[in-house]
Structure formats: structure tokens, C-alpha cells
N, CA, C and O of each residue as an XYZ file, in Angstrom:
348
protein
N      30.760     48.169    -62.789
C      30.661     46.724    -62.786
C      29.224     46.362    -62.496
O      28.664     46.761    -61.475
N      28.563     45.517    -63.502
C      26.966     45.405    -62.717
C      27.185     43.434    -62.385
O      27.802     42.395    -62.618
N      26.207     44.058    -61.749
C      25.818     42.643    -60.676
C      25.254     41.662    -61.951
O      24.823     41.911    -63.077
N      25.460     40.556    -61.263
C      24.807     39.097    -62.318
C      23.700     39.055    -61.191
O      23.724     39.592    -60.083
N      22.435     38.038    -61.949
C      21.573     37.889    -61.155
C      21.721     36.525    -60.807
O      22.010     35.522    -61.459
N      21.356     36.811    -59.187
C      21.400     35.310    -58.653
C      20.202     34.501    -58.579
O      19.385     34.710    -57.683
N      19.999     33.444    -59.590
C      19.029     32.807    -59.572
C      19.635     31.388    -58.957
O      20.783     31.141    -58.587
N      18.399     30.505    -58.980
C      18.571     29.555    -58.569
C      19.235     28.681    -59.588
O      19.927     27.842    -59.011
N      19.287     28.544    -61.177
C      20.209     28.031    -61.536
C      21.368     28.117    -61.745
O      22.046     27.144    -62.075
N      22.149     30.103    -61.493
C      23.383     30.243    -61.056
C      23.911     29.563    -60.514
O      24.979     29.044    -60.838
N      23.092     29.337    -59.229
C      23.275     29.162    -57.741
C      24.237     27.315    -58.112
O      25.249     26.655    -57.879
N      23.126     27.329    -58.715
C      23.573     25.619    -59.620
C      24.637     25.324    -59.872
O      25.485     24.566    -59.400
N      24.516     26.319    -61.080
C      25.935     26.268    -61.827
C      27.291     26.466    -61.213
O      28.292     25.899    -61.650
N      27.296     27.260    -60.216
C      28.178     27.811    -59.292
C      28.857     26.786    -58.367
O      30.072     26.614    -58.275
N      27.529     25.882    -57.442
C      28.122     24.359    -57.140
C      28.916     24.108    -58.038
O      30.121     24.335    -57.925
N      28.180     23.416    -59.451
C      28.808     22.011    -60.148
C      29.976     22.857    -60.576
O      30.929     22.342    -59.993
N      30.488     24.033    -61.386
C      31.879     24.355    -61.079
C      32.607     24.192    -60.013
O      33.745     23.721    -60.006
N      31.974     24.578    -59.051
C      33.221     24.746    -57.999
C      33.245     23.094    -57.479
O      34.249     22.767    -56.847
N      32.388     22.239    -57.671
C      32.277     20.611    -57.269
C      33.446     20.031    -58.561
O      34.250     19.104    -58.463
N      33.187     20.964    -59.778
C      34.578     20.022    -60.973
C      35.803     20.819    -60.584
O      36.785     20.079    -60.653
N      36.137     22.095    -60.185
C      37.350     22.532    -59.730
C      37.867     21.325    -58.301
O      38.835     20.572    -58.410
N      37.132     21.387    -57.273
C      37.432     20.841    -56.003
C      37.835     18.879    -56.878
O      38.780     18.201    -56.477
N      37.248     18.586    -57.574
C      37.631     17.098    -58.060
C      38.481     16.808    -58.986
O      38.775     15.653    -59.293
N      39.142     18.248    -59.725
C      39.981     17.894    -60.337
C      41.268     18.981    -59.698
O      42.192     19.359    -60.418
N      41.175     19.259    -58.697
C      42.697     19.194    -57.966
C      42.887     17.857    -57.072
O      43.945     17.271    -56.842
N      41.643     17.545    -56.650
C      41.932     15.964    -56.223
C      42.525     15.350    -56.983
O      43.473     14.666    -56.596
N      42.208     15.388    -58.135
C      42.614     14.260    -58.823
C      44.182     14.617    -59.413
O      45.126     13.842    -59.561
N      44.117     15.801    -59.640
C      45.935     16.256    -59.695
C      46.564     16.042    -58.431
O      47.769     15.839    -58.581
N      46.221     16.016    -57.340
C      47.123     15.678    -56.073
C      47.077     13.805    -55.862
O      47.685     13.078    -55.077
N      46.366     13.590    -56.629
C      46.084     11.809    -56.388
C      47.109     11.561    -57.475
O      47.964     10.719    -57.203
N      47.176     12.200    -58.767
C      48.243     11.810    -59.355
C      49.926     12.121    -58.664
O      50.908     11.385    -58.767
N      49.826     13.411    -57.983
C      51.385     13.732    -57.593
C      51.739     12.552    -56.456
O      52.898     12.185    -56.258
N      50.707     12.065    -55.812
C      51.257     11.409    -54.156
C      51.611     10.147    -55.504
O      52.805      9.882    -55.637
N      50.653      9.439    -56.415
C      50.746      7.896    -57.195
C      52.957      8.512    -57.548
O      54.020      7.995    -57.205
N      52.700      9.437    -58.136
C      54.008      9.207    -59.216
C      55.148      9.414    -57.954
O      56.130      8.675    -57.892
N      54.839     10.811    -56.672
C      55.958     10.049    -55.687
C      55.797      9.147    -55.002
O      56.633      8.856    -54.146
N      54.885      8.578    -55.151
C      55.100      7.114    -54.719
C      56.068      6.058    -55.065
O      56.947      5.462    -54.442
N      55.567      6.026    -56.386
C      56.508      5.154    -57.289
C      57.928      5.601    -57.120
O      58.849      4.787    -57.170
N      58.064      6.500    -56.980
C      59.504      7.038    -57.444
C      59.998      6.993    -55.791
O      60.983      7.719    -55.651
N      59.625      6.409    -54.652
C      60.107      6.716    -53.686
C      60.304      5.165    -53.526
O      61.336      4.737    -53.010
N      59.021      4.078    -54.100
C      59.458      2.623    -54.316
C      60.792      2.336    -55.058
O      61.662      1.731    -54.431
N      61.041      2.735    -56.399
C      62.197      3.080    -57.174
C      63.429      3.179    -56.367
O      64.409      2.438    -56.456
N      63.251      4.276    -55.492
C      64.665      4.744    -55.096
C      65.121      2.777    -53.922
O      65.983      1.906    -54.037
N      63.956      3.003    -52.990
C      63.936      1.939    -52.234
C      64.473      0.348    -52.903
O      65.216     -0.420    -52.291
N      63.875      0.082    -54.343
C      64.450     -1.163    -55.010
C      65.952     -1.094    -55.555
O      66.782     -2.003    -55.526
N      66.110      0.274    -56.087
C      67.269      0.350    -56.389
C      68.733      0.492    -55.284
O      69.898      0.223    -55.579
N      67.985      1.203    -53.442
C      69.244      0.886    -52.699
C      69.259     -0.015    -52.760
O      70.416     -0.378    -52.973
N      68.315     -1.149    -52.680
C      67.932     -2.584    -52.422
C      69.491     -3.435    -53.326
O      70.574     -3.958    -53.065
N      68.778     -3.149    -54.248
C      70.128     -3.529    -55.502
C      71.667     -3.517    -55.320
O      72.665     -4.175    -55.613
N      71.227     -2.214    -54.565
C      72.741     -1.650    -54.790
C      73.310     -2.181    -53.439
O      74.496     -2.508    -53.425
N      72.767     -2.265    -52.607
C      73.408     -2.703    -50.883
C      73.642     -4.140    -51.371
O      74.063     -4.725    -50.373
N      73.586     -5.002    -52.381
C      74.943     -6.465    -52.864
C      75.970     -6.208    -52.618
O      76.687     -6.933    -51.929
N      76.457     -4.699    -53.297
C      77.829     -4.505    -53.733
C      78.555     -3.801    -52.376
O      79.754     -3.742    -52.104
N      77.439     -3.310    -51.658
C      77.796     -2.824    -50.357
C      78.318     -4.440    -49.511
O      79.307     -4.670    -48.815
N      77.495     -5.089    -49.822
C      77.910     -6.382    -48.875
C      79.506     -6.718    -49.107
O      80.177     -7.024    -48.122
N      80.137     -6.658    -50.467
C      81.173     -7.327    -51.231
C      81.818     -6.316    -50.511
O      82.630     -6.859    -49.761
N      81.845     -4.575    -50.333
C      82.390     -3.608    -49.837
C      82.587     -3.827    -48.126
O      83.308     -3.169    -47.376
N      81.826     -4.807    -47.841
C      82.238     -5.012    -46.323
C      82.767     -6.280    -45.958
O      83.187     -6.531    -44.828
N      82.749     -7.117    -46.950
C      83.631     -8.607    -46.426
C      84.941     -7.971    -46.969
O      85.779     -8.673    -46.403
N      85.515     -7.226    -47.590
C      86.984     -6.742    -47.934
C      87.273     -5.447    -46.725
O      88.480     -5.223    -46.634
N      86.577     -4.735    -45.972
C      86.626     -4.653    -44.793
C      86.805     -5.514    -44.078
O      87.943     -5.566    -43.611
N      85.921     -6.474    -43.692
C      86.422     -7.460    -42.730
C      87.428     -7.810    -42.711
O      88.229     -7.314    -41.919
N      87.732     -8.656    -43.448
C      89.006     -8.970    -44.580
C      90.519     -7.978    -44.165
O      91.604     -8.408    -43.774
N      90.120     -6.619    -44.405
C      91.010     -5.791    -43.745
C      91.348     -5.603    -42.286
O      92.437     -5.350    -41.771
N      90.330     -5.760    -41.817
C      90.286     -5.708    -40.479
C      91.024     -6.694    -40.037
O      92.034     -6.305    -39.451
N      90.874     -7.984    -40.112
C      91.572     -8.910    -39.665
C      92.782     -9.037    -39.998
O      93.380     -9.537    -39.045
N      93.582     -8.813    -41.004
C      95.072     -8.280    -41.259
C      95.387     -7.295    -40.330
O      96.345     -7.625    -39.630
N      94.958     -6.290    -40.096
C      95.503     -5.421    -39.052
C      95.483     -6.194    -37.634
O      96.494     -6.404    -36.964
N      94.401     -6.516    -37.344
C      95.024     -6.975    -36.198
C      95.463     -8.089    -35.814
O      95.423     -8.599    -34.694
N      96.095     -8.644    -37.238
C      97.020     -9.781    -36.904
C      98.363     -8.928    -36.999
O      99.114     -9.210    -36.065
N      98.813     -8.085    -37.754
C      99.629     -7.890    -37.762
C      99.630     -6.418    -36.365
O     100.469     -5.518    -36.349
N      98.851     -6.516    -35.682
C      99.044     -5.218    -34.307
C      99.175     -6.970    -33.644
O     100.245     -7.576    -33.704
N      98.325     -7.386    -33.239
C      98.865     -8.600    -32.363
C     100.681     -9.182    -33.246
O     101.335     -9.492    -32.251
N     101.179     -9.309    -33.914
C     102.691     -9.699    -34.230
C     103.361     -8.766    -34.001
O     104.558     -9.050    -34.033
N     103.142     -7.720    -33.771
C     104.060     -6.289    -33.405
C     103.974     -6.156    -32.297
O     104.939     -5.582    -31.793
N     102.627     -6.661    -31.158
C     102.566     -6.763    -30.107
C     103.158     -7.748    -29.042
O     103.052     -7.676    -27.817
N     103.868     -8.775    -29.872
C     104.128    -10.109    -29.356
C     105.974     -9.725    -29.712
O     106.962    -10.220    -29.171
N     105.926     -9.066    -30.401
C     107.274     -8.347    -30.663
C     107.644     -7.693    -29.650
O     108.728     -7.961    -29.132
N     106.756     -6.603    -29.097
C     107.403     -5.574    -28.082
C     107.091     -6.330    -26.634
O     107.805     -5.978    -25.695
N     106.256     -7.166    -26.424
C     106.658     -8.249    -25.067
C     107.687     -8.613    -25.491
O     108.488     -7.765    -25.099
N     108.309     -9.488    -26.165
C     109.357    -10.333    -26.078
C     111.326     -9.315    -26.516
O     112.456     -9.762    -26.313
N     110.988     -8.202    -27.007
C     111.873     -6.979    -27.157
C     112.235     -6.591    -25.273
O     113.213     -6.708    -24.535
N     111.016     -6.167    -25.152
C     111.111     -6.158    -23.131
C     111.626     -6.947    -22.591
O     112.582     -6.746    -21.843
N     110.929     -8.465    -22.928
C     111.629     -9.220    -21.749
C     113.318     -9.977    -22.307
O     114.007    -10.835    -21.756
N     113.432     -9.560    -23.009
C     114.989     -9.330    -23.358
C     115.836     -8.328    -22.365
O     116.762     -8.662    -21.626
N     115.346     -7.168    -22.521
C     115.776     -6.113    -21.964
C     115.781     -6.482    -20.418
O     116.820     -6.280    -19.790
N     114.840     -6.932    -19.871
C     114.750     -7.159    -18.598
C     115.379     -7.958    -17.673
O     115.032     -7.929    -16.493
């Protein structure tokens, strides 16, 4: 293997490569953070969207909820008044 000679415009050349390698992985990592960016805004607008239907999914909860415990309070007003029969 023989040696290259190191001159001073090697020396040069050797920077400005390794100065366009070092700026264009910057610039490939400036593109990866831009596109997950976006795509992490994306996900964020679209729960956004989607938590409406979550809302509609919890007033029919509510909704449920309050049937049950009307009907545990009428079953409850049942077994007082079943007792004080008995009593």
C-alpha cells in the first residue's frame, strides 16, 4: 500500500469533504426530526378528531350510568320496604 502525499492542498481537500459529509448528514437528520415531526402533529390532529366521537361514547355512558343507579336505588327502596314488612 503506498502512502499519498500530504500536501497542503490534500490537507484542503480532506476538510471540505469531510465539512460536505458532516453537512449533509445534518441535513438528512434535519429532514428525519421535519417528517417525524409532522407525522407526530398528524397523529395529535387526528386523536384530536377522533376524541368527538369519544365525547358521544361518554354521554351514552353517562346516560348508562344513571339508569343503573336509578334502577339500584328502586331495588334499594324495594329491600327497605320488603324488611320493614317483615319487621
Amino acid at each position: 500500500m503506498s502512502k499519498r502525499k500530504n500536501t497542503f492542498t490534500r490537507f484542503l481537500e480532506d476538510i471540505v469533504d469531510d465539512t460536505k459529509d458532516f453537512v449533509d448528514d445534518i441535513l438528512d437528520r434535519a429532514k428525519d426530526l421535519e417528517n417525524d415531526a409532522r407525522d407526530a402533529v398528524k397523529d395529535v390532529v387526528d386523536d384530536d378528531e377522533s376524541g368527538s366521537s369519544s365525547s358521544s361514547e361518554m354521554q351514552s355512558i353517562h346516560a348508562a350510568l344513571e339508569d343503573l343507579t336509578a334502577k339500584v336505588n328502586q331495588l334499594a327502596e324495594l329491600q327497605l320496604a320488603s324488611t320493614k314488612k317483615v319487621a
